[in-house]
One Martini backbone bead per residue (centre of mass of N, CA, C, O) as a GRO file, in nm:
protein
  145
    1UNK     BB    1  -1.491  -1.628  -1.153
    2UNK     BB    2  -1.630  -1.453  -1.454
    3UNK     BB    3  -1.617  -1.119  -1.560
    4UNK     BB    4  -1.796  -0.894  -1.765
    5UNK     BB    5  -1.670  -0.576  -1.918
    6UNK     BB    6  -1.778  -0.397  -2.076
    7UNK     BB    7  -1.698  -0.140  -2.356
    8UNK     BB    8  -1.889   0.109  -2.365
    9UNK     BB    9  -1.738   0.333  -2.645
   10UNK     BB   10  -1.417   0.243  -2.578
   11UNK     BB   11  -1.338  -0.031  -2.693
   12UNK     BB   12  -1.071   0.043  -2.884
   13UNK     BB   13  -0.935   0.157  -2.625
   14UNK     BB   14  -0.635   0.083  -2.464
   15UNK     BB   15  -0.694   0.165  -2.185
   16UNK     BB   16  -0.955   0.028  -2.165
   17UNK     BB   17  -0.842  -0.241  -2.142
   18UNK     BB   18  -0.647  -0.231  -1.930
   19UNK     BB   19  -0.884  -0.133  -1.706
   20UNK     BB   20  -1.029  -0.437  -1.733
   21UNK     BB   21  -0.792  -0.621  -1.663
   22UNK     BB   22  -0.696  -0.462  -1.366
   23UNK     BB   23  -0.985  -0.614  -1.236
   24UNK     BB   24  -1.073  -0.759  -1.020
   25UNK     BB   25  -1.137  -1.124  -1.174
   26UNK     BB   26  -0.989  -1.025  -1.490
   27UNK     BB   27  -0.918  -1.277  -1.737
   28UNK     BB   28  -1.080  -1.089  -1.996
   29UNK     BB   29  -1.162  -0.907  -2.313
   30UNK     BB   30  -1.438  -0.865  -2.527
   31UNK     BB   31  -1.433  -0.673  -2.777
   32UNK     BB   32  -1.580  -0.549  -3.036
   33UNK     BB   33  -1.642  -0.648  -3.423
   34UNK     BB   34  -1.682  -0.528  -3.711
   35UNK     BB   35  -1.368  -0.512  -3.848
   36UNK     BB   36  -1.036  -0.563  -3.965
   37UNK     BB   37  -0.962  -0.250  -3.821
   38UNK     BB   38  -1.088  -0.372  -3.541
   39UNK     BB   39  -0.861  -0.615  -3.479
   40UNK     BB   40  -0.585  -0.427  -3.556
   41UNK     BB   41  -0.658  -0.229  -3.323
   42UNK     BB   42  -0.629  -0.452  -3.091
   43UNK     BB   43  -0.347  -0.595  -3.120
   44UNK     BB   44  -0.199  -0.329  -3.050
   45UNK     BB   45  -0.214  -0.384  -2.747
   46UNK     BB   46   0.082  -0.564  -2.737
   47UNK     BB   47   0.247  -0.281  -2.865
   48UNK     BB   48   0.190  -0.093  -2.654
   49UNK     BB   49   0.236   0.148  -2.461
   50UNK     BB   50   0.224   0.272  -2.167
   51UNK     BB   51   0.114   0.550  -2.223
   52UNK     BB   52  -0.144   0.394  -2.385
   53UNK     BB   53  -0.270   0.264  -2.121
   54UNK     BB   54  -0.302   0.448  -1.947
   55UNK     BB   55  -0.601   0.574  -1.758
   56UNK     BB   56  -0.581   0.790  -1.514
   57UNK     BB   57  -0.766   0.980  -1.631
   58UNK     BB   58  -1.045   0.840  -1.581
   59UNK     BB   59  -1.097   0.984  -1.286
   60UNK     BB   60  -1.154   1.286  -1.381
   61UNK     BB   61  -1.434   1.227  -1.456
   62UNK     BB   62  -1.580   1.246  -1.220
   63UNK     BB   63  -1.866   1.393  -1.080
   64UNK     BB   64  -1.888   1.629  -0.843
   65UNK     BB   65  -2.175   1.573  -0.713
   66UNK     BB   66  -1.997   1.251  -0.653
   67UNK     BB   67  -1.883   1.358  -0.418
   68UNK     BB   68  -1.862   1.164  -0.132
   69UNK     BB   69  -2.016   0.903  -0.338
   70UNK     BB   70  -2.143   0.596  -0.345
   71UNK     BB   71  -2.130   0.379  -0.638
   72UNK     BB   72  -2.088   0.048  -0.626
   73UNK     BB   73  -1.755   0.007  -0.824
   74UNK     BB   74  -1.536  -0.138  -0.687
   75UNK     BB   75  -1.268  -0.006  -0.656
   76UNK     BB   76  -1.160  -0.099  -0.373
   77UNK     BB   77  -1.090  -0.326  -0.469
   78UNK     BB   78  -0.946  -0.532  -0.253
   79UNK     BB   79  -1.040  -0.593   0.088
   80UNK     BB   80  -0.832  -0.675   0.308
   81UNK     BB   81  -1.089  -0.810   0.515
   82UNK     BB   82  -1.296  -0.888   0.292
   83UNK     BB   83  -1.516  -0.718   0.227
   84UNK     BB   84  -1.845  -0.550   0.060
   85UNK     BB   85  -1.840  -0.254   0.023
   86UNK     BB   86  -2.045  -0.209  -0.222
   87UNK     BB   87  -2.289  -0.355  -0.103
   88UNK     BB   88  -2.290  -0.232   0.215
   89UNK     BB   89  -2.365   0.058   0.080
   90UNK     BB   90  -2.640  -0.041  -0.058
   91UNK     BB   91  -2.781  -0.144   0.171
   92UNK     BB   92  -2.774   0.060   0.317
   93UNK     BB   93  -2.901   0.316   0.154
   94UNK     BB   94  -3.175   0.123   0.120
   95UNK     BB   95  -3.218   0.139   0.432
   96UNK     BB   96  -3.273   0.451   0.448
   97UNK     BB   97  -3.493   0.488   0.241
   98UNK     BB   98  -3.679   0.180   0.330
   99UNK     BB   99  -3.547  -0.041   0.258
  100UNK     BB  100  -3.641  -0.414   0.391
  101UNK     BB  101  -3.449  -0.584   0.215
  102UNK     BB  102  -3.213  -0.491   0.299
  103UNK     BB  103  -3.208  -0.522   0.556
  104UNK     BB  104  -3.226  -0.799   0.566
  105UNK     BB  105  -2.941  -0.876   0.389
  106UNK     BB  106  -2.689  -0.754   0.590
  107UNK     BB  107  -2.689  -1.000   0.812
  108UNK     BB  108  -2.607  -1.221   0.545
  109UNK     BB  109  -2.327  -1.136   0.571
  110UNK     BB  110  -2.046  -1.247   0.625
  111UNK     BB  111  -1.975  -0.963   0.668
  112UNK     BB  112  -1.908  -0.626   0.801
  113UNK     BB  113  -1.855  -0.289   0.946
  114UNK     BB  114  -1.695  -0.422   1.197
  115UNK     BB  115  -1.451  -0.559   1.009
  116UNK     BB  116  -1.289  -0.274   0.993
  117UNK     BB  117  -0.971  -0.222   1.000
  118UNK     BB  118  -0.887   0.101   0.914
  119UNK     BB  119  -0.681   0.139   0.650
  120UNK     BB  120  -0.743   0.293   0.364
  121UNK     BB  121  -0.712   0.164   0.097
  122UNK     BB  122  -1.008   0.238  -0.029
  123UNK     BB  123  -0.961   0.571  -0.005
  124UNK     BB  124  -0.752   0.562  -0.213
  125UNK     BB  125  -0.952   0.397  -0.457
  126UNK     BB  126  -1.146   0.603  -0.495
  127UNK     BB  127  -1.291   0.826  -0.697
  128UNK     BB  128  -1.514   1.005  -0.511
  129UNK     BB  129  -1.397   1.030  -0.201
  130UNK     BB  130  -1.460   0.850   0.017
  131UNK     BB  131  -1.564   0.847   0.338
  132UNK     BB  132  -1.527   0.533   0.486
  133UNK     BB  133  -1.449   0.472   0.761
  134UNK     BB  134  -1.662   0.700   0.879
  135UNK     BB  135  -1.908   0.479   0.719
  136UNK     BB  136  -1.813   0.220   0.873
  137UNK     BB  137  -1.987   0.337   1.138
  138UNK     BB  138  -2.252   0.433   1.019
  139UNK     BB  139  -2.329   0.170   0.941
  140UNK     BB  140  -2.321  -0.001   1.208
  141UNK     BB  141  -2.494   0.160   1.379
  142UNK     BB  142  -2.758   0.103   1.193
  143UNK     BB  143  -2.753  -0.200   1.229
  144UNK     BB  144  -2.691  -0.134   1.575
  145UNK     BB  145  -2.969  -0.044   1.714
   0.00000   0.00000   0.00000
């Protein structure tokens, strides 16, 4: 399966097209083009330097408030043990602020989060620092209670 991820408003640059080819699943990028320069300026991804593409700097950007805060971004995966970590953030989540159909479709995913392997993949991975392991036990704990 094929997801397109925008690259809004930072279409033309390099680094943004590396970090959208980097996400797991992801087996091109379509970035908009408006003239022969931006054409011009995209196919110069084949040409540029590695330090041209590192995106690195673009983690630092996430917002202070939202540090230990699971937004749903799918950066941890792909999760050794096969999780859906962020569907399964979402809907604990919404099931603690009692949405019952959250909590209803929790039950029917395929893994849960009591198969957390608790490797620490995920929280090397997270731009916003969340402490996974001992939300998948907080996870875990509120759906078999």
């Amino acid at each position: 399966m094929q997801r397109l991820l925008p690259l809004a408003g930072s279409y033309r640059s390099i680094n943004a097209i590396q970090y959208a080819l980097d996400k797991p699943g992801v087996l091109r990028v379509l970035p908009g083009i408006r003239n022969v320069e931006d054409v011009k300026h995209l196919l110069g991804f084949f040409d540029a330097a590695e330090e041209e593409r590192d995106y690195s700097a673009l983690g630092s950007y996430a917002p202070t408030e939202m540090a230990g805060t699971c937004v749903y971004c799918n950066h941890c995966q792909p999760c050794p043990a096969g999780l859906n970590v962020g569907l399964m953030n979402k809907y604990y989540d919404l099931a603690k602020a009692g949405d019952t159909m959250a909590a209803d479709h929790y039950p029917n995913m395929e893994l849960h989060a009591d198969s957390c392997i608790q490797c620490g993949h995920c929280e090397s991975r997270f731009p916003f620092h969340v402490k996974q392991m001992a939300r998948m036990e907080e996870i875990n704990s509120f759906f078999n209670r």
